[in-house]
N, C-alpha and C positions, 0 to 999 in steps of 0.2 A: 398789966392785965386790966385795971384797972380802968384806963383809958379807953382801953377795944369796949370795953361794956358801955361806958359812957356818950360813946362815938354811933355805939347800936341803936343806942336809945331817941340818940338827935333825930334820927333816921328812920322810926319805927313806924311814922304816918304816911310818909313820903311812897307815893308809887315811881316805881322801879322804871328810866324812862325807856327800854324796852320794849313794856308793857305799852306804855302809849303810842307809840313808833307802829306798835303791830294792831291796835285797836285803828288806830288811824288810817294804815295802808288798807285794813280789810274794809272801812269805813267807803275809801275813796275808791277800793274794786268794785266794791257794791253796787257805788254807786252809779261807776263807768258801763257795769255791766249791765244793770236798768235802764240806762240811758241809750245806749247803743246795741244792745243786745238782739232785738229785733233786725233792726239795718244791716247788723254782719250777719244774721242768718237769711235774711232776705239775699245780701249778696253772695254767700256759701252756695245757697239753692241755687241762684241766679249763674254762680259759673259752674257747678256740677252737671244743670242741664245745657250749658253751652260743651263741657268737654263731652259728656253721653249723647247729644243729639238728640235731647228729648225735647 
């Protein structure tokens, strides 16, 4: 038992690397999504009025 509590403690500053994985990926959508976000709705628009004929 003694050990598990020991092993907790080594570990108690440490972020969980999950945690960073998911700060990270929402980091790099962010950023894809600022960057290109306009250009895919410009082209969204762009083939909505070529399938309506507007």
């Amino acid at each position: 038992m003694e050990d598990m509590v020991e092993g907790w403690r080594d570990e108690r500053g440490d972020v969980p690397g999950w945690v960073l994985i998911t700060l990270m990926t929402a980091g790099l959508v962010a950023t894809v999504w600022a960057l290109a976000g306009p250009a895919l709705g410009d082209l969204f628009l762009s083939a909505l009025d070529s399938v309506t004929g507007g």
